[in-house]
Every structure is written in C-alpha cells, then in structure tokens.
N, C-alpha and C positions, 0 to 999 in steps of 0.2 A: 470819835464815834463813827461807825457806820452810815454813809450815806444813800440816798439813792436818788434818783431824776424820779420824771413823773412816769414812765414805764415799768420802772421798779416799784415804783407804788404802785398801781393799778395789779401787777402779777403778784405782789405780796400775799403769804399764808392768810394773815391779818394787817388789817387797816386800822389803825384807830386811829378818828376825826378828833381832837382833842379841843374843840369848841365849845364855846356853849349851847346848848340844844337849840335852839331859837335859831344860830347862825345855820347849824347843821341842816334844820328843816327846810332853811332857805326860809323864814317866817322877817329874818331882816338879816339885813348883807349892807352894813356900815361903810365896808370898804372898798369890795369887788363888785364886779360888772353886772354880775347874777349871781342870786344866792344857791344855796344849798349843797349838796357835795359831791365825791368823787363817789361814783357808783360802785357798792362793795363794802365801802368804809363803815364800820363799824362807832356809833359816838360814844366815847368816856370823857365825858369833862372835865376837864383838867381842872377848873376852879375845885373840885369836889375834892381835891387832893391836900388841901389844907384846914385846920379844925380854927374854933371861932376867933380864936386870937392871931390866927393869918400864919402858921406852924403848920410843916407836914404834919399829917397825920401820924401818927405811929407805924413802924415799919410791920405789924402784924397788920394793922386795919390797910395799910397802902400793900400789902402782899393780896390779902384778901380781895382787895378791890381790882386787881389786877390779875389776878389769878380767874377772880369772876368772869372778866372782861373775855377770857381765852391765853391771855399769854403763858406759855407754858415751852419748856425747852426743848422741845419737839414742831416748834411752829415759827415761820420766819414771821417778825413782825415790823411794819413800818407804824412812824408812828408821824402827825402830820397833824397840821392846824391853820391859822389864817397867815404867817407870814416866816413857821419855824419856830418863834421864840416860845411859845408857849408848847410846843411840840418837844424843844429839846429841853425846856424844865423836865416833862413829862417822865422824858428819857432817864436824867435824874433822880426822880421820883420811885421809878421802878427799880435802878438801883439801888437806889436809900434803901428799898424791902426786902432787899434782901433775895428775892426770886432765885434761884440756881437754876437762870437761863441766861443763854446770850443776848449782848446788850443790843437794844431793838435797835434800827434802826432810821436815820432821821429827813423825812422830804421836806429837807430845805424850804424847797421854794414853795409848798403846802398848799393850800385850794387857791391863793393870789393867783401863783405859774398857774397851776390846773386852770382857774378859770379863763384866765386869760387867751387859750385858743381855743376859739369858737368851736372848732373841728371836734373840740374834748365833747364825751355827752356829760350832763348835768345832772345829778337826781336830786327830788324832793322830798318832803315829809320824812316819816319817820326811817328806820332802819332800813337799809333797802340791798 
C-alpha cells in the first residue's frame, strides 16, 4: 500500500482522521502528548465501519460511507489515525467496497509522529 511521512499528509487532497470523534476533538488523548488533530483532517471513524455483530459493513453501505466522506478517484487521499493500525484497517475497508479509486494512502506514523513535534500546529474541536 501507499505510504506517506507527515508532509504527505498534511498536502493530501483528503485526510481522513480515522478515530474516534472524542480523540479527534482532542476531548481525550489516552495516548499522545496533546490531544486533537492534524489541521485539515477530515474525521471518519473507523469504528463505524463494522455492523453489530463486529462484520464489515457491507460493501454498498462501506461504498456509501466513503464515497460520503469525499473519496472519489479524482482525489489523492491519505488516510491516518492514532498509531496506523486502525488507519490501515481503514485502507482495507475502502477496498472491501469496492470504490473504482486508487488505493488511499497510509501515515503510518498517524497523529502519535504528528503529535510528537511540538513545532507541528495542533487543532481542536470539530472539523476544522
């Protein structure tokens, strides 16, 4: 899959923060230094990507839900979360739907690297 450092993120078409909204807000940050996220980034939460019984959604409703989001094959998308792994589910995810775009691709090192140099700006609350 596609990678990129945190430059590549930051200049990406789209960003999608693939956290839970609450990390994303910076309302709680369990892990990193300071909460909330990479200014730009876009939140889809990746929890929402699976139905009650803990199964992807179906590839029309995970199309839908992504297609929502903006990913579209006309648009470079990075996709990013608190340390990757739920970033590159994510990645997965948009494949499972089937999308006829290129497969997004993944900041590793997600809002952890971001946050960790001070020099990065931080933003809060909602969409931004």
């Amino acid at each position: 899959m596609p990678l990129v450092d945190a430059d590549g993120a930051v200049h990406a078409e789209l960003l999608m923060d693939v956290r839970a909204h609450n990390r994303y807000t910076g309302e709680v940050e369990p892990f990193d230094r300071v909460g909330g996220h990479i200014p730009g980034a876009v939140n889809v939460p990746g929890g929402d990507d699976f139905d009650e019984s803990g199964r992807f959604l179906a590839a029309d409703q995970l199309a839908n839900r992504y297609a929502d989001a903006g990913v579209d094959a006309d648009r470079e998308v990075v996709v990013s979360c608190g340390s990757g792994i739920t970033a590159a589910r994510t990645i997965l995810a948009i494949e499972a739907a089937g999308l006829p775009v290129p497969t997004p691709a993944l900041y590793a090192g997600s809002y952890s690297d971001w946050s960790s140099d001070p020099s990065r700006p931080i933003a809060t609350g909602p969409q931004s």
